[in-house]
Structures are given as structure tokens and as C-alpha cells.
C-alpha positions in Angstrom: 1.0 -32.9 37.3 4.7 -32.9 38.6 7.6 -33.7 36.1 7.8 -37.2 37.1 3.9 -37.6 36.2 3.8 -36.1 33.3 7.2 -38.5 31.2 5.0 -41.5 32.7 2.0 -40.4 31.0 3.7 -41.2 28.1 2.1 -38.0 26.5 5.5 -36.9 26.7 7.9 -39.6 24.7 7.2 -38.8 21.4 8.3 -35.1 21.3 10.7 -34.8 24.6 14.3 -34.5 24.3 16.7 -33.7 26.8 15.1 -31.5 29.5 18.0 -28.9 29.4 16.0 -25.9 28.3 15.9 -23.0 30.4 12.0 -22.6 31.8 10.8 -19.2 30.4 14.0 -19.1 28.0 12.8 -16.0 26.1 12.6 -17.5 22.1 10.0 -15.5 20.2 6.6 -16.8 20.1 3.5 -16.9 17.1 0.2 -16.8 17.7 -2.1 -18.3 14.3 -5.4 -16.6 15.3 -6.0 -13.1 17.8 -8.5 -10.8 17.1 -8.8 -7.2 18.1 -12.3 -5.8 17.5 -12.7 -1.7 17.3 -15.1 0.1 19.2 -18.9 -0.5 17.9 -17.9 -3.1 15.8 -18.4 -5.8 18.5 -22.6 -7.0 20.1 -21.0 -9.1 22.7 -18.7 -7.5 25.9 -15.1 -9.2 26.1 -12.2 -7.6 28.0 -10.6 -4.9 26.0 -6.8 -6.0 24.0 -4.7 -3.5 25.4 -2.6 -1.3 21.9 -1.4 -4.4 19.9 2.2 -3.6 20.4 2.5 -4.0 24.4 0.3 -6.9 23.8 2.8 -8.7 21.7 5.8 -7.3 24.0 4.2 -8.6 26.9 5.1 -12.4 26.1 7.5 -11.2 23.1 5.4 -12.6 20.2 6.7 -11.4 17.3 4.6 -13.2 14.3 1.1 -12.9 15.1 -2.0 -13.5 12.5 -4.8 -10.6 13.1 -7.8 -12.3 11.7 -10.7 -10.1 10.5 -13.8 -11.1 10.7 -15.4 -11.5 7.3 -18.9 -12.2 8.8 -19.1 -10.1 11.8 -22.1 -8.0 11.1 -24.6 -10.7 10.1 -23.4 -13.1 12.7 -25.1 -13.3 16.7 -25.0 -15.2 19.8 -28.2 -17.8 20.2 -28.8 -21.3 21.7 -26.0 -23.0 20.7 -23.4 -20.7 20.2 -22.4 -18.0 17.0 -25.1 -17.9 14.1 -26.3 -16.2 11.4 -28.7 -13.2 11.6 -28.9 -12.4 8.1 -27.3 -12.3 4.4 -24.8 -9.8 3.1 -26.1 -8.1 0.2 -24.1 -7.6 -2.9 -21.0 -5.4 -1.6 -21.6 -5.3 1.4 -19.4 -8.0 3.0 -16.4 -6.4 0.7 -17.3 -3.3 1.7 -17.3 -4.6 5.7 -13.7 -6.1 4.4 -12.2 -3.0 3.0 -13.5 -0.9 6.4 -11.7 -3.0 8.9 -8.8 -4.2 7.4 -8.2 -0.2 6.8 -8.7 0.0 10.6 -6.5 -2.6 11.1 -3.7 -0.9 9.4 -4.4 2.1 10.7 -3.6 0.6 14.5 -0.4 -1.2 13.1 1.0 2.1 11.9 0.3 3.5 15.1 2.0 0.8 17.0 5.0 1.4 14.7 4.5 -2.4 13.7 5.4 -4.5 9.7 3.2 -6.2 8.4 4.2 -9.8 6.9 4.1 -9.8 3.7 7.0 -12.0 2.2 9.5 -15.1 3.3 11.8 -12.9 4.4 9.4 -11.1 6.6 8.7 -14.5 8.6 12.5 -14.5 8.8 12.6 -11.3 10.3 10.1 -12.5 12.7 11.8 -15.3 13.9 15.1 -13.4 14.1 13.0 -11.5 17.3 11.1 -8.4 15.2 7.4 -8.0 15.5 5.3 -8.5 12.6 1.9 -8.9 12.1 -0.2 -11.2 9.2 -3.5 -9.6 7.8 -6.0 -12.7 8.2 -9.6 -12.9 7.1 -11.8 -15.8 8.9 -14.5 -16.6 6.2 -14.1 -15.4 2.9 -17.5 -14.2 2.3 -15.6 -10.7 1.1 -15.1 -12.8 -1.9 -19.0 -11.8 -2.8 -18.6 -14.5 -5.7 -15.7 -12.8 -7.3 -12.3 -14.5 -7.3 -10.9 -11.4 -8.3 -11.8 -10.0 -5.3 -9.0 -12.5 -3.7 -6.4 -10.4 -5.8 -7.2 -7.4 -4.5 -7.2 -8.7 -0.7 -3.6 -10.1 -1.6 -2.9 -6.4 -2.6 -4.2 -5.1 0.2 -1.7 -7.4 2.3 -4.1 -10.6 3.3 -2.1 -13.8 3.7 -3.8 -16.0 5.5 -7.3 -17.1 4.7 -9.8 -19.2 6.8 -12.6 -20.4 4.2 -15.5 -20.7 6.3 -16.8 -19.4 9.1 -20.3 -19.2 10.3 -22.6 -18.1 7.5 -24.2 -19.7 4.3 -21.7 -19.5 1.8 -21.0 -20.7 -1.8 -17.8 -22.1 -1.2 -18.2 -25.3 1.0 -20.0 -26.5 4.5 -18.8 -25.5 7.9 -19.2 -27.2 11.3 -22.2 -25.5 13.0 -24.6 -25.7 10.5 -26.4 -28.6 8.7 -24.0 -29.5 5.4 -25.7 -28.4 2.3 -22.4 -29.0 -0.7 -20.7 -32.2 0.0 -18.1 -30.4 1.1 -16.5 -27.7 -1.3 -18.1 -26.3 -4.2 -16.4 -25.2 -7.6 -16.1 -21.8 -6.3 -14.5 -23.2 -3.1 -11.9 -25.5 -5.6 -11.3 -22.1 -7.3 -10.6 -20.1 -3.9 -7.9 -22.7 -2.9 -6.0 -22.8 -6.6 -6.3 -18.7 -6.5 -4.8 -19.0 -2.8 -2.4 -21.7 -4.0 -1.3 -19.0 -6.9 -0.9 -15.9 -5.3 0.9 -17.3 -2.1 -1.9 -17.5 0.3 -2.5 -19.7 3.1 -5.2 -22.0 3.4 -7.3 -22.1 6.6 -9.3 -25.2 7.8 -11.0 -23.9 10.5 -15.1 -24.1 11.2 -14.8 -26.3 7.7 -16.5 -29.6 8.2 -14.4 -32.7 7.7 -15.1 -33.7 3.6 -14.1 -29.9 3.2 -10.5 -30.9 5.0 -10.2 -34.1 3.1 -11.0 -32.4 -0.1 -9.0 -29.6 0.3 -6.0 -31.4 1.6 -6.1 -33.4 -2.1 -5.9 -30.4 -4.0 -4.0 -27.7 -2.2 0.0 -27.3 -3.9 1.4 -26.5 -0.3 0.9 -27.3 3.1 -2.4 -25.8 5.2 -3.6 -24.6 8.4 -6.3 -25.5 11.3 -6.0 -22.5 12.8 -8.0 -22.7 16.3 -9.5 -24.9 18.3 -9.2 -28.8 20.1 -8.5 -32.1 18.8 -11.4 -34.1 19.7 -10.3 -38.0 19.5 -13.9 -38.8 17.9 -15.6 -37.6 15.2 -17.8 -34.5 15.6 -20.9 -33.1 13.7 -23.2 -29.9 13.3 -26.0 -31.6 15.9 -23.5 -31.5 18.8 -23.5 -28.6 21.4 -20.9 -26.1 21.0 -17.9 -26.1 22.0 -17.8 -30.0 20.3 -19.3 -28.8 17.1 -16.3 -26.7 16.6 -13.5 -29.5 17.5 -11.4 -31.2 15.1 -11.6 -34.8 14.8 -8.0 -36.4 15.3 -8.2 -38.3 12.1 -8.6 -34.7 10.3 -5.9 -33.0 12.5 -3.8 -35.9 11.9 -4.8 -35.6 7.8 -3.1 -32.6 8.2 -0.3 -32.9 10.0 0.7 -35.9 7.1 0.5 -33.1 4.4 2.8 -31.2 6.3 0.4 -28.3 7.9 0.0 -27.4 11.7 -3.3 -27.5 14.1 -3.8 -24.8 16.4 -4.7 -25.1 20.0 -7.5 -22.4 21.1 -7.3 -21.3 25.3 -11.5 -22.1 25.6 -11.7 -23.3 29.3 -14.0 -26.2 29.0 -11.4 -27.5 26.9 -7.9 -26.8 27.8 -8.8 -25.9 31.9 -8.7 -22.7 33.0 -4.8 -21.7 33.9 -2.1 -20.6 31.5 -0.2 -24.5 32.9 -3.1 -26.5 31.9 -3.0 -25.0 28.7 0.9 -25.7 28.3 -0.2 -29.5 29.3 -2.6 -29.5 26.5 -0.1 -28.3 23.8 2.4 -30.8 24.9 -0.8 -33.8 24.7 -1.8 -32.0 21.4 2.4 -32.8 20.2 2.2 -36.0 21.3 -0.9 -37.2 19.3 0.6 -35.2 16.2 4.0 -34.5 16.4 5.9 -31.6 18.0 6.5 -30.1 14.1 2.4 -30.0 13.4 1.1 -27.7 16.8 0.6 -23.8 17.4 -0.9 -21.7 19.0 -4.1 -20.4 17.9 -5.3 -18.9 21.4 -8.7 -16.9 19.9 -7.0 -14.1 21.9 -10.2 -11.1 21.8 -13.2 -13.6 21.3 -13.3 -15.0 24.8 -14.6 -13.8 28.0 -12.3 -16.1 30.2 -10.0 -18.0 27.9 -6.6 -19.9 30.0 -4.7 -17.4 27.7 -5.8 -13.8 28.2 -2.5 -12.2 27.8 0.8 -13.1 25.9 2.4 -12.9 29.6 0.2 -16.2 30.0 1.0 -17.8 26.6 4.9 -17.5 28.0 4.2 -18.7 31.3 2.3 -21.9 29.5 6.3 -22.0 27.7 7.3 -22.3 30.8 4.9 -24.5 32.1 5.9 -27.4 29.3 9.8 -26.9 29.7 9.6 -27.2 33.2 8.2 -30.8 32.5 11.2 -31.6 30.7 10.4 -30.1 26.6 13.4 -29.3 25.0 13.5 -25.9 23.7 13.6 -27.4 20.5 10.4 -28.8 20.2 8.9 -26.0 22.3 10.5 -23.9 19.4 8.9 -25.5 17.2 5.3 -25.4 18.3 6.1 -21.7 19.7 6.8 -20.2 16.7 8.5 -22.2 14.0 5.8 -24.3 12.5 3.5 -21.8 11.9 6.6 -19.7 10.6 7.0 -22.9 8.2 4.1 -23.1 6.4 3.6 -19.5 6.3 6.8 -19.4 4.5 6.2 -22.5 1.9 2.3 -21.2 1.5 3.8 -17.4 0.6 6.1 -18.7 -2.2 3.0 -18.8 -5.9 2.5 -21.7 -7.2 2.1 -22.3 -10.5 
């Protein structure tokens, strides 16, 4: 798709401005949801994620959300995609927890990279110095025990995906057949303890009465950290990768309570080159706005995802200014929105 094609698409009208940005103008970029998996912690093969800081460099990304795996060990591949093998015992997940996020700070020492931790951090970030935000994806850590959610704040966590892809006590996720009505009591509790200690909330893999029933609760804006907007709804029965999509009346849910939707780089989805991608981040702005998209690439969880590098994320940059985005809004869904929220969901609420 040539410049020409792509303003008569009309994808483009609602977020384009003036096409007087620079293609590959270097602004720093964010990236909601990577994951680097350590040696023996991993079943499956993927392509190893060269030392975290030359991976950021690469594409200069300078706010990036690690997410750890809350699940990992009782988790598999089978028919239809990532399932449950079995049933932490008491401990153990926030035992897993407390092992790999010490890993995890162990690498960013090494790399000589900050942690985000505070408002002021994010600032830092956006102001063109790397730092990285301790994510979990599930919460089973928690092992019943809302304290437990202090401690992970202590230990730096600020960013918090619910649900991922094992039974749970707090609320029903997208690949398995619903069993709470949405979000439990427990589940309430994990969002007002979030909302308290300046956490942010994470949508992902949650089903759609979770999003509707967290969005009416939650004191500050929230996330949908990975995947593809799907303009229909979508259910556990479908075959993956549809199970995992967000319907657009959900992403658009959202987006009206002032939270951001991240785009994942799964092939079937997005197509397979760094330019499709940026096409698919410009339709994603269109449908929601240019203030209510990220990236959320699933960087490390892939075999042959459109973004396998951060030297692809920027070329994707490229890709959409080219086509006439102003730096503004490619600003915007680069790094700012996710630097928003971040902010507004670090600041306690009472």
C-alpha cells in the first residue's frame, strides 16, 4: 500500500495530521509486553533475546514492561494453543514468582538498566533513558493472599495482567470455558489493592464481563496489553489465535475510560513484515484513536512474530510516517500512551 492508498482507505483520517514528520525520526519507543525467558525455564524452542540492553538500543526503546510469567511451570502447548498441565500447590506459584523476578533483576543490574518505579521514572524514560517495568502476566503468585500483592509492589511489580491461562480464583479468561461470571470477590479485591498501591491493571487473556466489570470499578485508567482487535465478538470455543482477540466493543470500552490496547506482531494477524505491522497499528488508531494504541509485540513468546527485533519495531515507525502519520500521533502510540497510564495508574488511590 503506497501513500496515496493508504489516506483513501480512510483508515488514515482520523489520527493523520500533517505528513511532515521525518520517516525513522528517532523519538524513544515503549513496548507494553516482552518477555525474556532464562535458560531451563522455557518447554518450547523460540529464538534467543539477545542481553536486554542492546535489545532495547537496537530500536532505542527506552520504557519497556518485562512481564513474568506467573504460570509458566504448570502451563503446555496442546491442540488449541497454551493450557494447563497442572495446579500450583500452596507456595509454589509465589515461590516460582520470587525466583524469576530475582533473575530478572539480576539481568537488569547487569545491563546497567533502572527499573521504573515512580512518575518520574516514566519521565525519565520519555526524556530518552532506558528503564524497565517488572510485570507479572496472571496473578496466580497471589496464592489467595492479597498481601502477597504488597510484597510484589515491594519487590518493584507495577504492572499486573490478571489472568492468564490457568484456573484461578479471581475471574474467567479467554481460552477456557467461564466458570465466575466474570470476576470474583477476590478478583474485586486484586483491582482495589492495585488501585491503592499504584498498580496497573491488565486486561489481557480476561474474557469480556471481566473487562466490563473491571472497567466499572477500577479508580484509574487500564491496560489490554497484547494482542488484535477483532471487529466481532470472540469466545473460548474458537481456535486460537481468535480466542485470544479482543472484541472492538471491549477495546473500544477501554479506550472511553481512558486506557490503551496493545497490538501483538502474531503473523496470522498483523502479516508477516515489520510494514504490515506499522499498517496495522495505524488501522488499530483509526478504530480507537491515536491516544488509546501501543505496542505490546509479545517480543520472546513467538517463533516468527513481524516484530523480532526493536530494529523492526522502528522500521514499522517508519513504515507509518512514511504514509503520512505525524510524529505526533506516532508519538503517541510509540511511547506516550502507555507512558500515560503508567503514570496516572502509579499515583495510590485512596
Amino acid at each position: 500500500m503506497d501513500r496515496r492508498q493508504f489516506l483513501a482507505s480512510g483508515l488514515a483520517l482520523p489520527l493523520l495530521g500533517l505528513a511532515d514528520a521525518r520517516a525513522g525520526d528517532g523519538f524513544p519507543l515503549a513496548d507494553m509486553h516482552f518477555h525474556q525467558f532464562f535458560p531451563g525455564t522455557l518447554a518450547v524452542a523460540l529464538p534467543p533475546v539477545k542481553p536486554l540492553a542492546k535489545t532495547m538500543a537496537e530500536g532505542n526503546v527506552t520504557l519497556l514492561s518485562w512481564s513474568l510469567v506467573g504460570d509458566l511451570p504448570w502451563i503446555t502447548r496442546g491442540p488449541r494453543g497454551l493450557m494447563q498441565k497442572g495446579q500450583p500447590g500452596r507456595g509454589a506459584a509465589q515461590a516460582w514468582f520470587e525466583r524469576d523476578i530475582g533473575r530478572i533483576k539480576t539481568h537488569l543490574a547487569e545491563q546497567g538498566l533502572k527499573l521504573a518505579l515512580t512518575p518520574a521514572d516514566i519521565d525519565k524514560a520519555l526524556a530518552g533513558e532506558p528503564h524497565v517495568v517488572i510485570s507479572v502476566e496472571g496473578a496466580t503468585f497471589l496464592d489467595e493472599d492479597i498481601a502477597n500483592l504488597d510484597k510484589a509492589y515491594e519487590l518493584g511489580v507495577r504492572h499486573l495482567q490478571l489472568v492468564h491461562y490457568i484456573r484461578n480464583v479471581i475471574g474467567d479468561f479467554q481460552t477456557e470455558q467461564p466458570e465466575h461470571q466474570g470476576l470474583t470477590e477476590k478478583g474485586r479485591a486484586i483491582v482495589a489493592a492495585c488501585n491503592r498501591l499504584g498498580i496497573l491493571i491488565d486486561l489481557a487473556h480476561a474474557t469480556g464481563t471481566v473487562v466490563e466489570q473491571v472497567l466499572a470499578i477500577s479508580k484509574t485508567p487500564v491496560v489490554w496489553s497484547h494482542s488484535f482487535v477483532a471487529r466481532r465478538a470472540t469466545d473460548w470455543t474458537m481456535p486460537m489465535p481468535r480466542a485470544r482477540h479482543i472484541a472492538l466493543t471491549h477495546a473500544k470500552a477501554i479506550a472511553a475510560k481512558g486506557g490503551v490496547v496493545g497490538l501483538w506482531s502474531l503473523p496470522q494477524d498483523v502479516g508477516p513484515t515489520p510494514e504490515s505491522y506499522g499498517r496495522r497499528l495505524a488501522e488499530m488508531a483509526a478504530l480507537l484513536g491515536d491516544a488509546h494504541v501501543a505496542v505490546g509485540s509479545d517480543m520472546g513468546a513467538m517463533s516468527r512474530p513481524a516484530i523480532a527485533n526493536y530494529r523492526d519495531l522502528r522500521a514499522a515507525f517508519e513504515t507509518m510516517q512514511r504514509l503520512g502519520m505525524s510524529r505526533e500521533a506516532a508519538e503517541k502510540i510509540g511511547i506516550g500512551n502507555y507512558a500515560r497510564v503508567l503514570k496516572a495508574a502509579m499515583v495510590p488511590q485512596a
